[in-house]
BAPA-343527 format. One record per residue (C-alpha): x, y, z; residue in three letters. Coordinates in nm, 4 decimals, decimal comma. Example, Ala and Ser with C-alpha at 12.3 -4.5 7.8 and 13.67 -1.06 7.14 Angstrom:
<pts>
> x	y	z	r
> 1,2300	-0,4500	0,7800	ALA .
> 1,3670	-0,1060	0,7140	SER .
</pts>
This chain:
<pts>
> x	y	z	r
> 0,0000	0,0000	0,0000	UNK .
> 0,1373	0,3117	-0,1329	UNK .
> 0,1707	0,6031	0,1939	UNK .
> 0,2443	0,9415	0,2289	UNK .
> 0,5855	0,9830	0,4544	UNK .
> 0,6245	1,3070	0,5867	UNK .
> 1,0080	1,5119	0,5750	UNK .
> 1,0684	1,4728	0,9865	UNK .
> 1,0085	1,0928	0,8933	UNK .
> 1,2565	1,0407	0,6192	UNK .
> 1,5071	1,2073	0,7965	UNK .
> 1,5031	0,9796	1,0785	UNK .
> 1,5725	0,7489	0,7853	UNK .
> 1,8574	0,8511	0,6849	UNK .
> 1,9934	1,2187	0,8015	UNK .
> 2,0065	1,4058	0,5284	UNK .
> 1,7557	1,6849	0,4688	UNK .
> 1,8110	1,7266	0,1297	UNK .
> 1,7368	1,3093	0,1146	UNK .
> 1,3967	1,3985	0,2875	UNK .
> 1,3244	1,6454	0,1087	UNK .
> 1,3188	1,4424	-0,2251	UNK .
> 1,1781	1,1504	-0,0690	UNK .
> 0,8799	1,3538	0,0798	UNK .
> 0,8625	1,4932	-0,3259	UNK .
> 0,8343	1,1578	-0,4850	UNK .
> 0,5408	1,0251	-0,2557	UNK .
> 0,3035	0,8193	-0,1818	UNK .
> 0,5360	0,5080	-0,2135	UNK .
> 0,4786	0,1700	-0,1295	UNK .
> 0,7345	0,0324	0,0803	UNK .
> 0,9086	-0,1590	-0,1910	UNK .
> 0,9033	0,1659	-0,4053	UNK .
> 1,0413	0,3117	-0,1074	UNK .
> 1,3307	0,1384	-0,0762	UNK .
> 1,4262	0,1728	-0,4974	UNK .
> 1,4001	0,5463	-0,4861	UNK .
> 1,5702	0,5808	-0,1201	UNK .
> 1,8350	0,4093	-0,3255	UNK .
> 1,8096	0,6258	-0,6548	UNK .
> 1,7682	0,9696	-0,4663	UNK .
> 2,1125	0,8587	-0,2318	UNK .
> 2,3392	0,7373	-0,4756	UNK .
> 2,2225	0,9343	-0,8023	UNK .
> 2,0127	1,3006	-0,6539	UNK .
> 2,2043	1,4106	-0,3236	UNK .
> 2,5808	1,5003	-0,3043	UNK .
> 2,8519	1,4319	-0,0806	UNK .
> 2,7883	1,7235	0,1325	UNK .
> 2,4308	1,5496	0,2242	UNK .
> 2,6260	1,2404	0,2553	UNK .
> 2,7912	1,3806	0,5112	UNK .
> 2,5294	1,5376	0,6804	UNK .
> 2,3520	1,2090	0,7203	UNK .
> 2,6752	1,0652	0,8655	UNK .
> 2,7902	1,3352	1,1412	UNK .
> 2,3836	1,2528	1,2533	UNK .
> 2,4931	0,9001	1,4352	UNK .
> 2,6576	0,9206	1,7327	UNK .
> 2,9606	0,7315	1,7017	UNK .
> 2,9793	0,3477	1,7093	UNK .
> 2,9866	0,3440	2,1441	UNK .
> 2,9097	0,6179	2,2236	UNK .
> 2,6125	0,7753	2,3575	UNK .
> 2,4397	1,0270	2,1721	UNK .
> 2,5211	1,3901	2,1781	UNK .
> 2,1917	1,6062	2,3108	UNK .
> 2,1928	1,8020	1,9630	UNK .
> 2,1086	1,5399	1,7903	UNK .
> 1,7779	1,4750	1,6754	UNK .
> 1,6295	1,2639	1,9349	UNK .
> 1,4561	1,0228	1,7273	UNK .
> 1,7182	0,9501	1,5209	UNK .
> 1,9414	0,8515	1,8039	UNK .
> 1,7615	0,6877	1,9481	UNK .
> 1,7132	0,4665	1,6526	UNK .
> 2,1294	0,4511	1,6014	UNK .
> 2,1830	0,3354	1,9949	UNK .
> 1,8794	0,0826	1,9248	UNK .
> 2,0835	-0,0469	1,6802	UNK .
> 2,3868	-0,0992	1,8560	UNK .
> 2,2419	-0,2610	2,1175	UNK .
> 2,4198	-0,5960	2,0340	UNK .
> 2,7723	-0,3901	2,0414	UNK .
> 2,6850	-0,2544	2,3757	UNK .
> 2,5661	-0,5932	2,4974	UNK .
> 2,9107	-0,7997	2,3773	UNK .
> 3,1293	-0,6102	2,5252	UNK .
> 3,2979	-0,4344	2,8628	UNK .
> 3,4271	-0,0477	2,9333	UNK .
> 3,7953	-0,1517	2,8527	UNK .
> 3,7043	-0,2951	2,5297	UNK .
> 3,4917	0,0345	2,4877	UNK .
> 3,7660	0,2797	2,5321	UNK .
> 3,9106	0,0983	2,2429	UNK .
> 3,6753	0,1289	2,0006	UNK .
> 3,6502	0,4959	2,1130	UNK .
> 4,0543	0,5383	2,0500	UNK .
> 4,0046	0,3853	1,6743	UNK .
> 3,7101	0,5827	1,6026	UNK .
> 3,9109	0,9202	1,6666	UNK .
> 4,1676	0,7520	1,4264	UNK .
> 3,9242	0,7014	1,1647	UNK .
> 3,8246	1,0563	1,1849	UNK .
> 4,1320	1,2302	1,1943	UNK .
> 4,2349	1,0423	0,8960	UNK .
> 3,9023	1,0169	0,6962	UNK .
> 3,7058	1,3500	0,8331	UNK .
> 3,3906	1,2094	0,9192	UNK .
> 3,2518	0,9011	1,1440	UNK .
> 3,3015	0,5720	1,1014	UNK .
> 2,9913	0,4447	0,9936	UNK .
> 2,8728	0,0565	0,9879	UNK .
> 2,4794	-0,1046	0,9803	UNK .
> 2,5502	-0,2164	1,3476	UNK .
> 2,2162	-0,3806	1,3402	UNK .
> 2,3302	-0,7101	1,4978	UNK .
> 2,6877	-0,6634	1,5157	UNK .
> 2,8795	-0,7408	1,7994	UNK .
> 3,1324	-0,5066	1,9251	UNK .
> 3,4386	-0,7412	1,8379	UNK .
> 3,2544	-0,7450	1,4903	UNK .
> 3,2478	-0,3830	1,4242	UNK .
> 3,6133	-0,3293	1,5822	UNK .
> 3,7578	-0,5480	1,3365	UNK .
> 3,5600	-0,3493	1,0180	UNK .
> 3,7211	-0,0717	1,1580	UNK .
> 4,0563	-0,1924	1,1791	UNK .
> 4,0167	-0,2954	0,7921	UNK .
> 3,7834	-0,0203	0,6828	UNK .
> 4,0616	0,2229	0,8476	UNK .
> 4,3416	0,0831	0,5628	UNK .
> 4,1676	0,1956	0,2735	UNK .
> 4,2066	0,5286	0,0838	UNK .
> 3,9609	0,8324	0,1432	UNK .
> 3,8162	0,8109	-0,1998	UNK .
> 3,7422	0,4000	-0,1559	UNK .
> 3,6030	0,5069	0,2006	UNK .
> 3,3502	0,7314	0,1622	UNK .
> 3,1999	0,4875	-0,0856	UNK .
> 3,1614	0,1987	0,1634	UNK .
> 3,0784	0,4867	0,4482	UNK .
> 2,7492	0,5453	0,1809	UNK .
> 2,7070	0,1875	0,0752	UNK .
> 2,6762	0,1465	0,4923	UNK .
> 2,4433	0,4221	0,5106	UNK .
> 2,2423	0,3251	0,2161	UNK .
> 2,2020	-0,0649	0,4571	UNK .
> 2,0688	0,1490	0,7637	UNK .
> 1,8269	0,3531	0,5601	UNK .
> 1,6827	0,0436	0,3775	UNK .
> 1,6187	-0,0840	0,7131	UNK .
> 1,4919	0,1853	0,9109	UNK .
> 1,2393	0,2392	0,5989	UNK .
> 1,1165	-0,1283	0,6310	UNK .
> 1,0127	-0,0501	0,9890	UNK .
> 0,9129	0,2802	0,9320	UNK .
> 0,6402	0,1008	0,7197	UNK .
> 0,5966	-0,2158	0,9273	UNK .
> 0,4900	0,0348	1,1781	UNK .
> 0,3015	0,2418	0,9825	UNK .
> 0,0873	-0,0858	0,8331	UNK .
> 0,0446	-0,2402	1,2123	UNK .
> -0,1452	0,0988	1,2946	UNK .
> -0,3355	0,1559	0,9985	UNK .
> -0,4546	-0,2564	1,0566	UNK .
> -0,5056	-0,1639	1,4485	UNK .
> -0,7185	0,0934	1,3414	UNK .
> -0,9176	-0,0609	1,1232	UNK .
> -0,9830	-0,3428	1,3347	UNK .
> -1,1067	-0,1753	1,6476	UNK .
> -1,3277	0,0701	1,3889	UNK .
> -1,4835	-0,2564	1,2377	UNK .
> -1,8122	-0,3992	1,3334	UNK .
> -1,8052	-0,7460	1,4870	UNK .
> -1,9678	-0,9744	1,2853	UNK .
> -2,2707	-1,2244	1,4131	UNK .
> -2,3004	-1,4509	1,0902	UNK .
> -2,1426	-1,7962	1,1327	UNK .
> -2,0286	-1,7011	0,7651	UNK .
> -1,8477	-1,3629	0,8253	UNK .
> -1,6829	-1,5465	1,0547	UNK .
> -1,5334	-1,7875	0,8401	UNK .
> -1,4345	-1,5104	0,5577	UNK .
> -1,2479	-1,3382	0,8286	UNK .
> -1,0841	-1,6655	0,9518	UNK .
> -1,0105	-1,7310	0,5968	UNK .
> -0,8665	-1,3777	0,5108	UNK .
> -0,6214	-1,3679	0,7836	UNK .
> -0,5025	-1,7214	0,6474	UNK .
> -0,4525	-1,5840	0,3284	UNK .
> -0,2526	-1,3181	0,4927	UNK .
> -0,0413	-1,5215	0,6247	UNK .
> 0,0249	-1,7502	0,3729	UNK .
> 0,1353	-1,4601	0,1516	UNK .
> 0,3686	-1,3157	0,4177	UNK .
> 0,5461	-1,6581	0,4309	UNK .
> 0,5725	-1,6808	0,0465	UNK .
> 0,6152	-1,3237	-0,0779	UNK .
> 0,5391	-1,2416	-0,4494	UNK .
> 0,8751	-1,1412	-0,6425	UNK .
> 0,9001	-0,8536	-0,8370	UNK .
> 1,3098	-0,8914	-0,9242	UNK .
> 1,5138	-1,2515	-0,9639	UNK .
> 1,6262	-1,3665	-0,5827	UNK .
> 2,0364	-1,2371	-0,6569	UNK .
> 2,0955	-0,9306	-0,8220	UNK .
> 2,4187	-0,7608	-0,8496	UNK .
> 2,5486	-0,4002	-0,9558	UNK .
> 2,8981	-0,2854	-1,0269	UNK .
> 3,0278	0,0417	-0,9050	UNK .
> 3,3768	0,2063	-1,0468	UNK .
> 3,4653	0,3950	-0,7365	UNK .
> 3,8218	0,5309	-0,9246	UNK .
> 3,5618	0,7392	-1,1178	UNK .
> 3,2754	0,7591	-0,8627	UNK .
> 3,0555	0,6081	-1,1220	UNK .
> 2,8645	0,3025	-1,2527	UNK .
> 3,0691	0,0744	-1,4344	UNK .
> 2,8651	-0,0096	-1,7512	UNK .
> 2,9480	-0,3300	-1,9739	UNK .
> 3,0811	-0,5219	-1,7182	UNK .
> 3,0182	-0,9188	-1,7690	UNK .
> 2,9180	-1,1124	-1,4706	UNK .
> 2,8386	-1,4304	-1,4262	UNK .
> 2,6314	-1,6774	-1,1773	UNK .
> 2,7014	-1,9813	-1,0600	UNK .
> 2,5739	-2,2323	-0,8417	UNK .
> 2,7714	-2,5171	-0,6608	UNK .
> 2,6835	-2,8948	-0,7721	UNK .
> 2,7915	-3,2115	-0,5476	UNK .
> 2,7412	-3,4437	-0,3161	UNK .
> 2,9529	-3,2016	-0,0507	UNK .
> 3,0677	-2,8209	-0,0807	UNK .
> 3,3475	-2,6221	-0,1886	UNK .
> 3,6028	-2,5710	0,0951	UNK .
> 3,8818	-2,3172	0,1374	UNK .
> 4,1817	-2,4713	-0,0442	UNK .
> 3,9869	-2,7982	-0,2179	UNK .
> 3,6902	-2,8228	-0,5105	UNK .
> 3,5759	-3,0362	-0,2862	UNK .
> 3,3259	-3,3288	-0,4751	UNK .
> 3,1425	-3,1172	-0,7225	UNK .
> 3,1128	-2,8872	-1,0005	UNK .
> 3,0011	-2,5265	-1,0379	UNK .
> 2,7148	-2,4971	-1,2969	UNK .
> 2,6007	-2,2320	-1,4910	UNK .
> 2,3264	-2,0336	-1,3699	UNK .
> 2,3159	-1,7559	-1,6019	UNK .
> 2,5317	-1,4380	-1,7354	UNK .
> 2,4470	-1,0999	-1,8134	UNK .
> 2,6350	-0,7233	-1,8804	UNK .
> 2,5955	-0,4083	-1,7096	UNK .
> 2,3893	-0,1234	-1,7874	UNK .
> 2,4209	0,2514	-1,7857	UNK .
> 2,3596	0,2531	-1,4093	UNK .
> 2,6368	-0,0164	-1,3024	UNK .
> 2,3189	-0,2803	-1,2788	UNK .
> 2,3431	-0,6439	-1,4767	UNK .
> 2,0144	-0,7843	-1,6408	UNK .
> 1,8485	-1,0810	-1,4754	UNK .
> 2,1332	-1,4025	-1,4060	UNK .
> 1,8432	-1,5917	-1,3247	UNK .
> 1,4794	-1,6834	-1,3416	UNK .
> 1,2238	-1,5055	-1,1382	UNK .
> 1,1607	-1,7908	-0,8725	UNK .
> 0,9725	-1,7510	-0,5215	UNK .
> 1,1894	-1,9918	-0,3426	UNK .
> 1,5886	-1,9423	-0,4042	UNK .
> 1,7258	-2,3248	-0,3719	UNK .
> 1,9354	-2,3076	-0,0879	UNK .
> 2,3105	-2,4095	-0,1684	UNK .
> 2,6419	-2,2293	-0,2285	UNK .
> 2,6654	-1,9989	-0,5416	UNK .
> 2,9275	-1,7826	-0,7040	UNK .
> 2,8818	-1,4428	-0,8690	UNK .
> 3,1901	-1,3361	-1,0800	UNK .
> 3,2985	-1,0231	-1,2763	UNK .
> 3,5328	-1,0260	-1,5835	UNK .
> 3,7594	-0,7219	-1,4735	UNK .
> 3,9707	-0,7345	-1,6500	UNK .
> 3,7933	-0,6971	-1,9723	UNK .
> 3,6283	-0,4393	-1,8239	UNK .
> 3,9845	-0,2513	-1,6575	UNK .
> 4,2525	-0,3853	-1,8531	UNK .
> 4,5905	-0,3715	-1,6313	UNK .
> 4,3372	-0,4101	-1,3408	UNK .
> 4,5737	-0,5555	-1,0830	UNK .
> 4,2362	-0,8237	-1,0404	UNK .
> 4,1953	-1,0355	-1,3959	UNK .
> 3,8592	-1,1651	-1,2606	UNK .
> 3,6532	-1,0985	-0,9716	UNK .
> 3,4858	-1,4120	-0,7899	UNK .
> 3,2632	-1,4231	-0,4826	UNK .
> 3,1392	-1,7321	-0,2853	UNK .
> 2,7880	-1,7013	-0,0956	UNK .
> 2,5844	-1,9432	0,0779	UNK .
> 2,2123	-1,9289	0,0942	UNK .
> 2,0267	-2,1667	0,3755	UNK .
> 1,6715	-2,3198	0,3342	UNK .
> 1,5578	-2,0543	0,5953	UNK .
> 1,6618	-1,8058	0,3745	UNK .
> 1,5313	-1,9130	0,0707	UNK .
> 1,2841	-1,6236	0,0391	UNK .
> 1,5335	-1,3501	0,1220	UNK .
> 1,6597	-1,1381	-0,1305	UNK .
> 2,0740	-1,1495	-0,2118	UNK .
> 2,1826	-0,8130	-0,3569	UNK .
> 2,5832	-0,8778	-0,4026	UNK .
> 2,7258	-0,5631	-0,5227	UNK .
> 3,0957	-0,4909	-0,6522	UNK .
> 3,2577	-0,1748	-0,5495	UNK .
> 3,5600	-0,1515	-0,7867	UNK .
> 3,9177	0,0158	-0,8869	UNK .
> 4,2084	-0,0937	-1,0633	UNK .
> 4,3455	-0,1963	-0,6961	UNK .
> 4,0994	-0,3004	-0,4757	UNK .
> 3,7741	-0,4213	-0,4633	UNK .
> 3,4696	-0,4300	-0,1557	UNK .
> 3,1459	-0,6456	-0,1953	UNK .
> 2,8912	-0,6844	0,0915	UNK .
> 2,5228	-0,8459	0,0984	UNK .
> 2,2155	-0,5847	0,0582	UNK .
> 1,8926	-0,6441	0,0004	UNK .
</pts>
């Protein structure tokens, strides 16, 4: 169902005021609508000056947050961290306190990370690794980070808004005496939930999109190719182990860094191991990487989830991490 999301709203989505701005412009949006224009307006419409607005909003990973920032939002950002704060002691703290003035002083904003879930040995050791890379490879995984906490926050946003919209509706609803409206009521909320637990597709279960951050642009014409794992057990660090990888399917980037479908639309993603590569070096040549290849596992209780598996590329280095 398609809403209308107010400024104050989106920017306790993401930060950025010129973000909520456009977001509040390009409603009503249904939540899945949401989440592809959130995407568009942060990566395509805003600059890195809103970029950065959004990040100096969090209160760093840690820390509590400062009293001039806006309430809801923190609260939201130590919400999420709750796992960090829960994994962890005040010496172990300190430490992640000392890195994050590190990662400032060297990158000139926050270290930002979707701590949704993360433990606080977790996100120390991102930060360790995050803090090695250059400041143009940086801010791009800083948004790509931001980008993960704004899907989310938008998927409750809407959650929330649906479970008081159905609240409402239910206590303004008449109850119903016929042994018949009874049963149609019994039977809708079935249906209900049978939908929820098989959702209808509107994109292939893994998706991919390539992004040149040496340029700070897509990277169009890039071939990529899917594959999934065959045999009787799976591929291990160092051995094949007793299988084969077979083709799932191949495709090129567009204009906006995105490859075509590398697989049928299915409802239920067969759980198993799969591989999504990128011929770099076609696409770079003297790229110090020849070919890109990363190894994913999906689990049966996962099989509806979606697997977004970006690239985030330059002639010497490369980042990937799963969206949605």
């Amino acid at each position: 169902m398609a809403m209308e999301i107010g400024e104050d709203e989106w920017k306790v989505c993401c930060g950025s005021s010129e973000f909520a701005k456009l977001m509040e412009m390009s409603g009503p949006l249904t939540s899945e609508e949401a989440i592809w224009t959130a995407r568009d307006t942060w990566f395509n419409l805003v600059n890195v000056t809103d970029w950065l607005e959004a990040f100096s909003a969090h209160p760093q990973i840690g820390n509590t947050p400062s009293p001039s920032i806006n309430s809801d939002f923190a609260r939201r950002s130590v919400s999420e961290q709750s796992t960090a704060f829960a994994t962890t002691s005040a010496s172990a703290l300190q430490e992640l306190a000392d890195w994050n003035v590190r990662y400032k002083q060297k990158f000139g904003f926050i270290f930002i990370i979707c701590a949704s879930g993360r433990t606080h040995a977790e996100m120390l050791h991102e930060l360790k690794e995050r803090y090695e890379n250059r400041p143009i490879v940086e801010l791009e995984v800083a948004a790509m980070e931001q980008m993960k906490i704004t899907e989310l926050r938008i998927a409750k946003l809407y959650s929330d808004k649906a479970r008081v919209v159905s609240e409402t509706d239910s206590s303004s609803s008449p109850i119903s005496t016929k042994p018949q409206d009874r049963l149609r009521i019994i039977g809708g909320h079935l249906n209900v939930a049978a939908e929820a637990k098989s959702p209808k597709r509107s994109r292939p279960p893994i998706t991919t999109h390539v992004l040149d951050v040496s340029c700070g642009a897509p990277a169009t014409g890039v071939e990529v190719h899917l594959e999934v794992w065959s045999g009787t057990t799976g591929p291990s660090f160092g051995h094949g182990g007793g299988g084969v990888w077979s083709s799932v399917g191949t495709s090129v980037t567009d204009k906006d860094g995105r490859s075509g479908p590398l697989m049928d639309l299915v409802e239920a993603l067969n759980p198993g191991t799969y591989r999504i590569s990128f011929n770099t070096a076609k696409y770079c040549p003297g790229c110090f990487f020849p070919y890109v290849s990363i190894v994913f596992q999906v689990t049966e209780s996962q099989k509806w989830e979606h697997f977004h598996v970006p690239l985030l590329l330059s002639p010497f280095s490369f980042t990937t991490y799963r969206g949605s």
